[in-house]
C-alpha positions in Angstrom: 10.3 5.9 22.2 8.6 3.5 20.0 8.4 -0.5 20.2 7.7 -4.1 18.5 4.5 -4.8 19.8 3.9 -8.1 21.9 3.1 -10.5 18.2 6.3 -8.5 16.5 4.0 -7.3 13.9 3.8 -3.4 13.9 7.0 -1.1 15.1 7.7 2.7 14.3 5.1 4.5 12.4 2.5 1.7 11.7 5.1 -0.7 9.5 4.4 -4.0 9.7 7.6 -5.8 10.2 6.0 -8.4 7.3 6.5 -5.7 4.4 10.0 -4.5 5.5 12.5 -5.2 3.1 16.0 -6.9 4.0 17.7 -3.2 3.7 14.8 -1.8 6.0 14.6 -4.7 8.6 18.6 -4.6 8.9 18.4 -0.9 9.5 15.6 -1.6 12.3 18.1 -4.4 14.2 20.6 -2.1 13.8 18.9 0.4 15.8 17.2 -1.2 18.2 17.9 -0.3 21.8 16.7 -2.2 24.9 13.9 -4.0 22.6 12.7 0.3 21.4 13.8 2.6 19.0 13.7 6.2 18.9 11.6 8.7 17.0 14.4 9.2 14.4 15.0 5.6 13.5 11.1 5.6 13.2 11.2 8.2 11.0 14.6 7.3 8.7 11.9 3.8 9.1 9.0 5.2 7.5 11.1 7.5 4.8 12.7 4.1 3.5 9.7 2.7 3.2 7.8 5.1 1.9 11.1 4.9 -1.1 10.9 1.4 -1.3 6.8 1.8 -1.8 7.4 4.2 -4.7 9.8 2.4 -6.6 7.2 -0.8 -6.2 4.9 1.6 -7.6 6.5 3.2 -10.8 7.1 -0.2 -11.7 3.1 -0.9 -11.6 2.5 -1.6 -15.9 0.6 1.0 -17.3 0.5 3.0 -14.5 2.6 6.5 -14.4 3.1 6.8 -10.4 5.2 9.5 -11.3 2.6 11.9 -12.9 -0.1 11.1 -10.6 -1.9 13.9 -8.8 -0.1 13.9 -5.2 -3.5 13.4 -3.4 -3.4 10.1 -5.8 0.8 9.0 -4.7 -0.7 9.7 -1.3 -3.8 7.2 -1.6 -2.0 4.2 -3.5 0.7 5.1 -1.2 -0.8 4.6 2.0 -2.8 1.4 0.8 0.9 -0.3 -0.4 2.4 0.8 3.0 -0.9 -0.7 5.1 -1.0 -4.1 2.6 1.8 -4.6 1.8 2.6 -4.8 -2.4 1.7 -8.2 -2.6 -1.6 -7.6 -1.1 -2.1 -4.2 -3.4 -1.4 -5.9 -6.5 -4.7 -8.6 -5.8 -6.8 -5.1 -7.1 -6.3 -6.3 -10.3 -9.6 -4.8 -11.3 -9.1 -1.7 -10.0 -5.3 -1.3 -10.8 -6.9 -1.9 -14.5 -9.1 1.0 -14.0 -6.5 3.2 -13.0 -4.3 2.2 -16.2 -7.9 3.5 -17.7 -7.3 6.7 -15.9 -10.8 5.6 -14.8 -10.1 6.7 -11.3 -13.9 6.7 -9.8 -14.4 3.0 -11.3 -11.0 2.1 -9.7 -12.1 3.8 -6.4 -15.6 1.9 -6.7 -13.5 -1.7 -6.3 -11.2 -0.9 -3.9 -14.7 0.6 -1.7 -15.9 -2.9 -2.0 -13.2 -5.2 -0.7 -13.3 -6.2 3.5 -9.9 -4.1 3.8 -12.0 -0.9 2.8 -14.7 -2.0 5.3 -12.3 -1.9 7.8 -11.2 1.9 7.1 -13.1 4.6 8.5 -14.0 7.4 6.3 -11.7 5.8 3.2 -14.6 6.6 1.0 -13.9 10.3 1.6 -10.1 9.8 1.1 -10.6 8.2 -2.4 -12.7 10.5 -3.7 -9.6 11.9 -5.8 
């Protein structure tokens, strides 16, 4: 089974308890037992918010999430579910790119920001 770590920031699958919304955090109370919840709540978990980070982006202007290559839902996906939305959206320069449907400039600003720095072998992931 799977728990809050000791600073309550990270619980299931890598979600950081900041970025849950009130619908995912009142599902994770709900099911927590003994301070740990199983794999299934971890997984209902990380299917809600993997919803939630889908709605937040088909709602991205000029951006159409929905006819996206998967292997570019999966990229934009996983950077909203490690940064949260609010900390996506600051890519303004590269969310303009991708508008473009200039995906190798986009990919060139989000390679220089300290978040991709911290990501091992990101470069090979966004090369879409």
């Amino acid at each position: 089974s799977e728990k809050p770590d000791n600073r309550g920031t990270v619980i299931g699958h890598g979600s950081n308890l900041k970025y849950l919304t009130g619908p995912e955090k009142l599902y994770l109370w709900k099911n927590i037992k003994n301070g740990k919840i199983n794999k299934n709540v971890a997984e209902k978990l990380t299917k809600m918010r993997i919803n939630t980070i889908w709605q937040q982006l088909s709602m991205v202007n000029n951006l159409d999430f929905a006819s996206l290559s998967s292997n570019r839902q999966a990229a934009l996906t996983s950077m909203v579910y490690q940064l949260g939305y609010n900390g996506f959206s600051k890519f303004k320069v590269a969310l303009k790119h991708m508008a473009n449907d200039d995906w190798n400039k986009a990919a060139d600003e989000i390679l220089k920001s300290k978040w991709a720095e911290q990501r091992i072998g990101l470069k090979k992931f966004l090369n879409l």
